[in-house]
C-alpha positions as CSV (number, residue, x, y, z in Angstrom):
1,X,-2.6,7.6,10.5
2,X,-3.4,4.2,12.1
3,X,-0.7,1.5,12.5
4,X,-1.9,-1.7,12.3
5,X,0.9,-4.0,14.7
6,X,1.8,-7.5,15.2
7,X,0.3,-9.8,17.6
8,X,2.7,-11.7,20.5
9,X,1.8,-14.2,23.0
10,X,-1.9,-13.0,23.4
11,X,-1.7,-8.7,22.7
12,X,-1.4,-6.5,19.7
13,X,2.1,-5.3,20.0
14,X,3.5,-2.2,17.8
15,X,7.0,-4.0,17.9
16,X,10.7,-2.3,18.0
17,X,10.8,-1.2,14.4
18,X,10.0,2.3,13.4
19,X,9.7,1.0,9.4
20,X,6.6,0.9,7.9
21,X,4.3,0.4,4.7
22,X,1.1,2.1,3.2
23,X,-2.1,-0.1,3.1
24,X,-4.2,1.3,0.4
25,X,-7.9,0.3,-0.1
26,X,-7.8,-0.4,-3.8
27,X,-11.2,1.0,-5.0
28,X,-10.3,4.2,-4.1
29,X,-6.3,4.5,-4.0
30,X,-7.1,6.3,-0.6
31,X,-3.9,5.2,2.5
32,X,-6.1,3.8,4.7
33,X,-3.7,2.4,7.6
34,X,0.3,2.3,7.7
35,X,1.2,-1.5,8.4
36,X,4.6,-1.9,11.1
37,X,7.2,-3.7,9.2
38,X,9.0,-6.4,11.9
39,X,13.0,-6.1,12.3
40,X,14.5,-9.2,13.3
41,X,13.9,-8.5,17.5
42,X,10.1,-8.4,16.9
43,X,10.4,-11.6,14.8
44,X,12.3,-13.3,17.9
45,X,10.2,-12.0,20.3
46,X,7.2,-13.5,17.9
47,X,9.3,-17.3,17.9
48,X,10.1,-17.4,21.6
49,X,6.5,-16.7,22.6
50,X,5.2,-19.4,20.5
51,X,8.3,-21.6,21.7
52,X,7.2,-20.9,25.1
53,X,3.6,-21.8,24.7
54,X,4.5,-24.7,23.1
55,X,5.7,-26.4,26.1
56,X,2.1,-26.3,27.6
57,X,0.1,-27.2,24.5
58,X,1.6,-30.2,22.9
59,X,0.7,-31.5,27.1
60,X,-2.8,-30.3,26.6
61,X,-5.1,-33.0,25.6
62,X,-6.6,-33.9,21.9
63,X,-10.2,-33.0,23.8
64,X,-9.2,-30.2,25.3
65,X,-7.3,-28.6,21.5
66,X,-10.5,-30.2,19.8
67,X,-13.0,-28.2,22.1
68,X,-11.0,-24.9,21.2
69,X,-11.1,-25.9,17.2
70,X,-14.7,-26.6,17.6
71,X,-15.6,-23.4,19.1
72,X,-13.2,-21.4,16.5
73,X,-15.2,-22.9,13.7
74,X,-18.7,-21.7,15.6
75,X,-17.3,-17.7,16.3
76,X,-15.9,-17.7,12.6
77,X,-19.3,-19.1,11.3
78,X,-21.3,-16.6,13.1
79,X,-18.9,-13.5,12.0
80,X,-17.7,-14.9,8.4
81,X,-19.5,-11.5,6.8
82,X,-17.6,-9.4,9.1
83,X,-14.0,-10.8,8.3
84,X,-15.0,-10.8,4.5
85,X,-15.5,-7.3,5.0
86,X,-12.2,-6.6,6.4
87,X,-10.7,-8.6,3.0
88,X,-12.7,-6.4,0.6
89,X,-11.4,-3.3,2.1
90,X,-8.2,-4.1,1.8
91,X,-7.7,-6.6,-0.9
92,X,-10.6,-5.3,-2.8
93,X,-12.4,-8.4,-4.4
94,X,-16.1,-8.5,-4.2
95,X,-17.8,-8.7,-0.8
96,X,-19.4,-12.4,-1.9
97,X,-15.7,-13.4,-2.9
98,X,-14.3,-12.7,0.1
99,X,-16.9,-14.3,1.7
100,X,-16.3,-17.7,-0.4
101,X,-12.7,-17.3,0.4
102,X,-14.0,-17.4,4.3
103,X,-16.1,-20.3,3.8
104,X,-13.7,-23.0,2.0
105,X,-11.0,-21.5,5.0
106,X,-13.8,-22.7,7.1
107,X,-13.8,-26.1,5.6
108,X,-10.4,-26.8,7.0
109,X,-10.7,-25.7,10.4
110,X,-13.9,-27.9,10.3
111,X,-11.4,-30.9,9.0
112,X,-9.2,-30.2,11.7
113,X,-11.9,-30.7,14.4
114,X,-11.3,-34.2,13.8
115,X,-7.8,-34.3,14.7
116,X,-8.0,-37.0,17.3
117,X,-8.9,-39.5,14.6
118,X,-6.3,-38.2,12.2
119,X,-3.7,-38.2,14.5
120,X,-4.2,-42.1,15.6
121,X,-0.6,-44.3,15.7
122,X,-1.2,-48.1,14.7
123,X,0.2,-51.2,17.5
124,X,1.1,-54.4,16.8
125,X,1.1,-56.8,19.7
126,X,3.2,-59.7,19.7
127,X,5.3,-58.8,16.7
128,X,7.5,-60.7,18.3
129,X,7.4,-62.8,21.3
130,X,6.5,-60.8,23.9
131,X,7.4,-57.6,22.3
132,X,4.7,-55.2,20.9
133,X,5.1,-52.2,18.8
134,X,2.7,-49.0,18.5
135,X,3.5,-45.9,16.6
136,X,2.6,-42.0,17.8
137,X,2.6,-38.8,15.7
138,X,4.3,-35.9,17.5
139,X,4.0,-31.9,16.8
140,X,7.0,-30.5,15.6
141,X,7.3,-27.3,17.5
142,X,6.6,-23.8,16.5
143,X,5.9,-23.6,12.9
144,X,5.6,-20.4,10.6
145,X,3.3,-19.7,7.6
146,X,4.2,-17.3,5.0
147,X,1.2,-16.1,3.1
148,X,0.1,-14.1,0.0
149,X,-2.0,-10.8,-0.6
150,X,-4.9,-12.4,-2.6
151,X,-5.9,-15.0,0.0
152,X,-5.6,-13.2,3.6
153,X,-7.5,-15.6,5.6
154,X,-8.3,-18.9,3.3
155,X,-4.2,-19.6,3.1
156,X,-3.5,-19.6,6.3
157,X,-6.2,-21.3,7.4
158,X,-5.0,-24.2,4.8
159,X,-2.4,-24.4,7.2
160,X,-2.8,-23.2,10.7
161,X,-6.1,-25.3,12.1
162,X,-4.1,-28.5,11.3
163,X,-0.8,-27.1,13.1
164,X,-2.4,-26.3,16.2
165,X,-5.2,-29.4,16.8
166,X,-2.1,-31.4,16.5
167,X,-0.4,-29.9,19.3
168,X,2.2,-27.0,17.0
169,X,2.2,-23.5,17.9
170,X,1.9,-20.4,14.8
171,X,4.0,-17.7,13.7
172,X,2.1,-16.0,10.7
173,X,3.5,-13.3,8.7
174,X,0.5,-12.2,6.3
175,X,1.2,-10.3,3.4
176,X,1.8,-6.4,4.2
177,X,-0.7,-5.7,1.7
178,X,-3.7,-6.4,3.4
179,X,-2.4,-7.3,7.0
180,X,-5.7,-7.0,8.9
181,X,-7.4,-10.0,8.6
182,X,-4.6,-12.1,10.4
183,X,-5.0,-9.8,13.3
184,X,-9.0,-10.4,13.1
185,X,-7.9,-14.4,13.6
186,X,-5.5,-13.7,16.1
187,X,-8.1,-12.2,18.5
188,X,-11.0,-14.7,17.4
189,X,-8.4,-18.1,18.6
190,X,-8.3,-16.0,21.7
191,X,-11.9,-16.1,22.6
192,X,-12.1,-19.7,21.7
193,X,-9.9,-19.9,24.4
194,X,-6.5,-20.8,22.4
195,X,-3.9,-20.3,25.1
196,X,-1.3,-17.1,24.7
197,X,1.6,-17.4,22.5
198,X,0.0,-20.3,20.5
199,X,-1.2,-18.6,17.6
200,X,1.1,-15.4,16.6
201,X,1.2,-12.6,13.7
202,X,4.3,-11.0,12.6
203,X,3.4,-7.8,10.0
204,X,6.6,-7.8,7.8
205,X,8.5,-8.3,4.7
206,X,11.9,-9.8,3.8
207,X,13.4,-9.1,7.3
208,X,10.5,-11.1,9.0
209,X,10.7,-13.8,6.4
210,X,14.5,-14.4,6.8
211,X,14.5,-14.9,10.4
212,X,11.4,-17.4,10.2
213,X,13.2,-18.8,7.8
214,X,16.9,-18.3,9.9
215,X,16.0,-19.1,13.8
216,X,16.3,-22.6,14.8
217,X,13.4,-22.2,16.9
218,X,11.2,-22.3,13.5
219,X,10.9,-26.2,12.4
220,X,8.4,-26.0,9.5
221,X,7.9,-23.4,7.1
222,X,4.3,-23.2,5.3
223,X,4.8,-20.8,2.3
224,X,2.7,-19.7,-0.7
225,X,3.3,-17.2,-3.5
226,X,5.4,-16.8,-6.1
227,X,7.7,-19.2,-7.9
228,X,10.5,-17.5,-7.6
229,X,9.9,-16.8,-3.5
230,X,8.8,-20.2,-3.1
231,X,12.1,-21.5,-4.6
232,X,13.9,-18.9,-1.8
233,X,12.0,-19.8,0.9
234,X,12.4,-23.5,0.2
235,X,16.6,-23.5,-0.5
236,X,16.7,-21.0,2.4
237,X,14.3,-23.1,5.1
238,X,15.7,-26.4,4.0
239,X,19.4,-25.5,4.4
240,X,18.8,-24.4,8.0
241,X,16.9,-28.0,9.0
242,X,13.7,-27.0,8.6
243,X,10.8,-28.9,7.0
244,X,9.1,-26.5,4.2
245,X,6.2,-27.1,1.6
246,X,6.5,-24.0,-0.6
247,X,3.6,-23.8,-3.6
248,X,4.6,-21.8,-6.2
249,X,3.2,-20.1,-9.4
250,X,0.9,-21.1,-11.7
251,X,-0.2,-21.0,-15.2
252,X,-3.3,-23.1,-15.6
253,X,-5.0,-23.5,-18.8
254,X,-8.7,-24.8,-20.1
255,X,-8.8,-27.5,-22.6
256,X,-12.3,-27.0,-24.6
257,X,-12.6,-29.9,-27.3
258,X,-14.7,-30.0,-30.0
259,X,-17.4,-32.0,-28.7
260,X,-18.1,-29.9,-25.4
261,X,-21.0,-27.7,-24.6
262,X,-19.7,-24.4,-25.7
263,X,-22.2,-22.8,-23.3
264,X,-20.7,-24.2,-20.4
265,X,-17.3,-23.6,-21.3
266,X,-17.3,-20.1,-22.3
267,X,-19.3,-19.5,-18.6
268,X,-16.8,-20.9,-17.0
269,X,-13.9,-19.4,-18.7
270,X,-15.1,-16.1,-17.4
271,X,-16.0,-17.2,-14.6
272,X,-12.2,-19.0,-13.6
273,X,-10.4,-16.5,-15.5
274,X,-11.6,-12.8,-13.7
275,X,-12.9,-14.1,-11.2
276,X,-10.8,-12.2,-8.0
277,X,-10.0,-9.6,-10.9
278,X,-7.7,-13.4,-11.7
279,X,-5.6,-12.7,-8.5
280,X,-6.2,-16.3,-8.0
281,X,-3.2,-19.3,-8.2
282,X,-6.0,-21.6,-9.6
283,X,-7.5,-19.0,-11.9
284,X,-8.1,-20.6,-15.3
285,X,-5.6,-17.5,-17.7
286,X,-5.0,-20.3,-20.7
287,X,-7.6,-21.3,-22.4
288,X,-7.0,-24.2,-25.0
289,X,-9.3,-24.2,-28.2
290,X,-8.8,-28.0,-29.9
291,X,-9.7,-28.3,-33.6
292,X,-12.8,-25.9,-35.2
293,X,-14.2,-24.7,-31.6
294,X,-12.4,-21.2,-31.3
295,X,-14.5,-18.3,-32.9
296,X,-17.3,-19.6,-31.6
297,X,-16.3,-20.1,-28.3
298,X,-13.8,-16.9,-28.3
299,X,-17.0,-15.1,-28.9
300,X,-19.2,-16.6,-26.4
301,X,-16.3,-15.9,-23.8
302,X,-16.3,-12.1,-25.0
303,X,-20.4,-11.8,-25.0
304,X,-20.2,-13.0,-21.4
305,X,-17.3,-10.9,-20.4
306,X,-18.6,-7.6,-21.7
307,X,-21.4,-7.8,-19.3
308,X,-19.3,-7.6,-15.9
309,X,-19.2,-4.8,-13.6
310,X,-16.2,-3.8,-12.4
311,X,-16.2,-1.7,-9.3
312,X,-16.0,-1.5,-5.6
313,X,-16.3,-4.7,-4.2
314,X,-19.3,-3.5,-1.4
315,X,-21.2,-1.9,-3.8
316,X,-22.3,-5.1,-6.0
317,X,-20.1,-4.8,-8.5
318,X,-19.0,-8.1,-10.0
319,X,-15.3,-7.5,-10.4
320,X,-13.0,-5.5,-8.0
321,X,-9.9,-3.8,-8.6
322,X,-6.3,-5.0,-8.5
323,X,-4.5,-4.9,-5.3
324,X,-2.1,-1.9,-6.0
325,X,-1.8,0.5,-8.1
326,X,2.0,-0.8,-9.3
327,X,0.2,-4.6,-9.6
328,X,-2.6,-2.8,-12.0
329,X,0.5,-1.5,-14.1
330,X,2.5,-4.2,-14.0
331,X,-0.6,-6.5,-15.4
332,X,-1.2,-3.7,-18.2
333,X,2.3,-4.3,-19.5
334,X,1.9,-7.2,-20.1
335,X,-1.1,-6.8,-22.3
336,X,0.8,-4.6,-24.1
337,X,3.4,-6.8,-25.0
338,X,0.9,-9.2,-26.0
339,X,-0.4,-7.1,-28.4
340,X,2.7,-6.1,-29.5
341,X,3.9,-9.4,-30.4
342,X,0.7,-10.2,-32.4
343,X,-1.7,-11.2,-30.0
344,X,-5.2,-9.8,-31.5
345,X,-7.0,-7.9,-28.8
346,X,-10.7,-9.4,-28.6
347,X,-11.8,-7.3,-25.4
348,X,-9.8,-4.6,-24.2
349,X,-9.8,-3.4,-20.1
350,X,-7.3,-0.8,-20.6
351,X,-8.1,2.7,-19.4
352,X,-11.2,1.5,-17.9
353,X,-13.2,3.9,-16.0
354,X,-15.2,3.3,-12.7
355,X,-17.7,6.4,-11.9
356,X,-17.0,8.0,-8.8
357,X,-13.8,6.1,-7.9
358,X,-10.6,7.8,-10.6
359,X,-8.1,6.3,-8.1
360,X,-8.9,2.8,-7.8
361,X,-6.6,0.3,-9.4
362,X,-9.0,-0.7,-12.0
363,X,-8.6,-3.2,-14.9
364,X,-11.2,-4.3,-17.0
365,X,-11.7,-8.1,-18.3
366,X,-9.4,-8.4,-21.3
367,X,-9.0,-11.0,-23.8
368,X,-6.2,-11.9,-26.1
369,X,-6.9,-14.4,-29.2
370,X,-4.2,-16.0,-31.2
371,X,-1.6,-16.1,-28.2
372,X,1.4,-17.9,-28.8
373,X,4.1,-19.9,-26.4
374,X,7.0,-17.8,-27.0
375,X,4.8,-14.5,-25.6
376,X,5.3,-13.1,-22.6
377,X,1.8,-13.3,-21.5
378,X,1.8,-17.0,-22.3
379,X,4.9,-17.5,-20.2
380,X,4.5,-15.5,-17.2
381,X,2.0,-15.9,-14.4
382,X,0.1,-12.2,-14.9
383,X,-2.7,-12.4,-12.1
384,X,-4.7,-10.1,-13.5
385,X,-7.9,-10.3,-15.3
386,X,-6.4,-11.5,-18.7
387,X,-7.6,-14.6,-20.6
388,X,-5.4,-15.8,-23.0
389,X,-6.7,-17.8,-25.8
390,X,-4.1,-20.4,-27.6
391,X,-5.8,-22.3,-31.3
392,X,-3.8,-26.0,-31.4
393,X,-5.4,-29.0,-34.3
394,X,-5.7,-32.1,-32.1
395,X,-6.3,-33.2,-28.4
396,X,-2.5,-34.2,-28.3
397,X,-1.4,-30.7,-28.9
398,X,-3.0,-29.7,-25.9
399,X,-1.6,-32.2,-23.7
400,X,1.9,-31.6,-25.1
401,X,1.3,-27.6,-24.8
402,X,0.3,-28.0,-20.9
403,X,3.1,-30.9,-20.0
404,X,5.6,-28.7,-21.7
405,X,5.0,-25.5,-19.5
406,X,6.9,-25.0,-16.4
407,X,3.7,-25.0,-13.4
408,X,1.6,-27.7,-13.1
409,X,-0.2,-26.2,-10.2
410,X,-4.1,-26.5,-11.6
411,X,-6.1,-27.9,-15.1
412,X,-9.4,-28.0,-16.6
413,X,-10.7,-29.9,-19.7
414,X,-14.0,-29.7,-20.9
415,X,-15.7,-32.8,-22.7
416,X,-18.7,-35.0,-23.2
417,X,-16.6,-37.8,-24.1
418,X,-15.5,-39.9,-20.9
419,X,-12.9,-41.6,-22.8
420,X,-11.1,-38.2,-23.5
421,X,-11.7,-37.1,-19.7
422,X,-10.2,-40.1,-18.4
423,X,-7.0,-39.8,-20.8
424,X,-6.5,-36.4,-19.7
425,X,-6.2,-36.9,-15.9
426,X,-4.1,-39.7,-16.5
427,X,-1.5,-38.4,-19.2
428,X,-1.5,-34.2,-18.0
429,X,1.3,-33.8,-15.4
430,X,-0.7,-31.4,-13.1
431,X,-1.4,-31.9,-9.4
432,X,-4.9,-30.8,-9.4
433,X,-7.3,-31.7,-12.3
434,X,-10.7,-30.6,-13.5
435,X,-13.1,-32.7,-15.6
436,X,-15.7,-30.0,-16.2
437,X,-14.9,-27.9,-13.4
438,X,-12.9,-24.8,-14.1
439,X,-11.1,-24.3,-10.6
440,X,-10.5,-27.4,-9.3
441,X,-9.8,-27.1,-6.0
442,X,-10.0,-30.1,-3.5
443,X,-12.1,-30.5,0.0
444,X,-10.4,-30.0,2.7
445,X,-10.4,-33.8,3.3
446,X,-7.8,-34.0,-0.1
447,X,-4.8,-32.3,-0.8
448,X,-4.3,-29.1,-2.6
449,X,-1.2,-28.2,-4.4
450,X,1.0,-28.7,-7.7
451,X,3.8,-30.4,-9.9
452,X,6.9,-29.1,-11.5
453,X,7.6,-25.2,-10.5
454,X,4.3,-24.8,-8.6
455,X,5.6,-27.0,-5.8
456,X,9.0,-27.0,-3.7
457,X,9.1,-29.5,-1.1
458,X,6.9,-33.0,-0.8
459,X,3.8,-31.9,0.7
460,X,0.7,-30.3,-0.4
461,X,-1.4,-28.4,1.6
462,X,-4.2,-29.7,4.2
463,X,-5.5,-33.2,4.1
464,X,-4.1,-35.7,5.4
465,X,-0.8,-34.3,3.7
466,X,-1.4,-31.6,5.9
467,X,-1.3,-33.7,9.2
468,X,1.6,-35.2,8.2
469,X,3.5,-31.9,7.5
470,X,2.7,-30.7,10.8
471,X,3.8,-34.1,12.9
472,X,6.5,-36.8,12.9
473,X,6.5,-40.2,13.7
474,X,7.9,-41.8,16.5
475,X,7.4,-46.3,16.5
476,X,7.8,-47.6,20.1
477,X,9.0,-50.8,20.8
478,X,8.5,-52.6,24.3
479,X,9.1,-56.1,26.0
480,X,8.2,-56.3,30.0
481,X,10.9,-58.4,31.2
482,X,10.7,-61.6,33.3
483,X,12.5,-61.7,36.1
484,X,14.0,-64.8,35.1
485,X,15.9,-63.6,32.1
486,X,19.5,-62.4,32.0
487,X,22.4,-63.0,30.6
488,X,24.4,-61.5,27.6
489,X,24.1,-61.6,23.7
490,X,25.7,-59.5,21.6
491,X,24.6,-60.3,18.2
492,X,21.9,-58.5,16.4
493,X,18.2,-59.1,17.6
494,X,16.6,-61.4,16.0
495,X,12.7,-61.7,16.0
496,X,11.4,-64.7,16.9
């Protein structure tokens, strides 16, 4: 069986550890690799190789990083199909979402390539006489990013082009259930020439994650997942001195009003909401039927979502399986709850059968009407191909239903009146809002993250956020002396 390692200051390492995990592909529930689980020595040995490269590289200059940015972005444009491939089989979404995933990664590092302008201080001269003051932003050190299953290579590069063109070093645990495409971006930073021990991947779980978030030589912590890990990582990070942004769950619903084009709604519903087989943090799994607009549009959605093909994702299929079998289950209780509780059952993915492939972690597009805030499947983030659909009167209903739930990580309200619009993205408490757009996730240029439980810490993810997270400030003040002056005074300085 093959044992896919860590990578440490420059080479794939198997590490000290003799624990280990299954990686499945999910279209066929076949073991395809065993994955090395990190104890806390192959953590260290991860931090002190990045704390040793980081010596040289915060030295190097912003042309030099920029140059090896620049030519990371041209090798991952030229071989973007071959790391979606490595996603597919081991995630198992559709070869063209993997490959979107890839491209809006891509986006970022391409944001990053123009660091030197993001990174310019500001000077004053002659703030006061004969004294000028310029500020600098400084690289914090070596920084880790903890990331999730469902986005392998888009998450951390959300984090990591932005850490390293401003002058950080990388630790990056990937999720041990589809490990491989960190390794892939490991050994593509090395042929653009990223020096050793910059850019580092520890395979892991909890034991990994503690001493990231433990050793003092870790002083930012990117993390996404969970709300309930993201609130760990963040209590746990912060109360050792570390910096941390931690994004969280979600539950993000779809306001459809009366007036809006019921075509374009119900597309994207199904579109937002199994998209990714809805393993997505800004998949649309709410959606919010103002005033007479519901059986029509609850049966547009289920006409449209009838017609996808779930399957392997590198055979065409439009959906893909869930990532594990115990994931697939896990989302499957949940529908049965809803049903149970008096959810009606519009389209049901249960027992779903793929030809050729009994073992996959399959799931078909399901849709529950008549769903209700106290249900489970309201409540909980699923991630699974479920779209729940929620009947309120009035456009204040549906503002009150979202402001009242506990994420606030994504939105979506669908319109033709620009009044409405407007008083939506100003009264919802979300951090990331679409008018018309189902996923509304921001360029690279803007921030991406959420409100309320969707978001520990103060900073969002790349953007100009971004190259704040990953530098401090530092304001110099300086006065060339005249030879003339001496003499002594104590009181406080006073600018003149």
């Amino acid at each position: 069986m093959r044992t896919i390692g860590h990578w440490i200051d420059g080479k794939p390492i198997s590490g000290t550890s003799e624990a280990t995990a299954p990686v499945t592909d999910p279209a066929t529930g076949e073991v395809t690799a065993q994955v090395a689980l990190a104890d806390v020595a192959d953590t260290r040995a991860a931090v002190d190789a990045a704390t040793l490269a980081f010596a040289q590289w915060r030295d190097t200059s912003l042309t030099r990083r920029t140059q090896v940015l620049f030519r990371f972005r041209e090798l991952l444009n030229e071989r973007k199909v071959d790391l979606a491939a490595v996603i597919t089989a081991e995630h198992g979404k559709v070869a063209a979402d993997a490959l979107g995933e890839v491209t809006r990664g891509l986006e970022v590092v391409e944001f990053a390539c123009g660091i030197p302008h993001l990174l310019k201080g500001s000077a004053t001269e002659n703030a006061s006489t004969d004294v000028d003051i310029h500020s600098i932003r400084q690289p914090l050190g070596p920084v880790a990013i903890i990331a999730p299953f469902n986005f392998p290579a888009m998450v951390p590069m959300w984090f990591f082009p932005l850490a390293i063109g401003a002058g950080n070093t990388v630790v990056l645990k990937p999720s041990e259930k589809d490990p491989s495409a960190a390794l892939w971006l490991a050994q593509l930073w090395q042929e653009a020439g990223l020096p050793d021990g910059v850019f580092n991947v520890v395979q892991g779980d909890k034991v990994a994650v503690d001493e990231l978030l433990d050793n003092p030589g870790i002083k930012a912590v990117s993390f996404v997942g969970s709300t309930a890990i993201a609130e760990y990582v963040y209590r746990r990070g912060t109360a050792a001195g570390k910096r941390v942004q931690a994004l969280g769950g979600a539950k993000n619903h779809m306001v459809v009003l009366p007036d809006a084009d019921l075509d374009s709604a119900a597309d994207a519903a199904v579109n937002a909401g199994f998209g990714s087989a809805g393993e997505r943090c800004m998949a649309i799994s709410v959606v919010v039927a103002v005033g007479g607009v519901a059986d029509d549009l609850v049966g547009r959605i289920a006409q449209r979502a009838t017609t996808i093909v779930t399957g392997d994702g590198r055979s065409g299929a439009d959906m893909g399986p869930l990532v594990t079998k115990a994931h697939r289950d896990r989302v499957v209780e949940y529908i049965d709850a809803g049903e149970a509780a008096g959810a009606k059952v519009v389209l049901d993915g249960r027992g779903l059968a793929v030809d050729g492939a009994p073992d996959g972690f399959w799931l078909g597009p399901t849709i529950l009407d008549d769903v209700t805030p106290d249900m489970s499947v309201y409540t909980d983030e699923i991630f699974g191909p479920v779209l729940s659909v929620v009947r309120v009167e009035t456009y204040e209903e549906a503002v009150s239903l979202i402001n009242a739930n506990r994420y606030g990580n994504g939105t979506a309200i669908f319109t033709n009146d620009g009044g409405a619009a407007r008083r939506f993205h100003h009264e919802v408490e979300v951090g990331m809002v679409g008018i018309n757009v189902p996923i509304p996730v921001p360029m690279a240029y803007f921030s991406f993250g959420g409100w309320k439980n969707s978001l520990f810490g103060d900073s969002h993810a790349h953007g100009t956020d971004g190259v704040h997270f990953f530098t401090r400030t530092k304001a110099v003040t300086t006065r060339w002396l005249d030879p003339s002056h001496g003499g002594l005074e104590l009181g406080f300085p006073q600018n003149t």
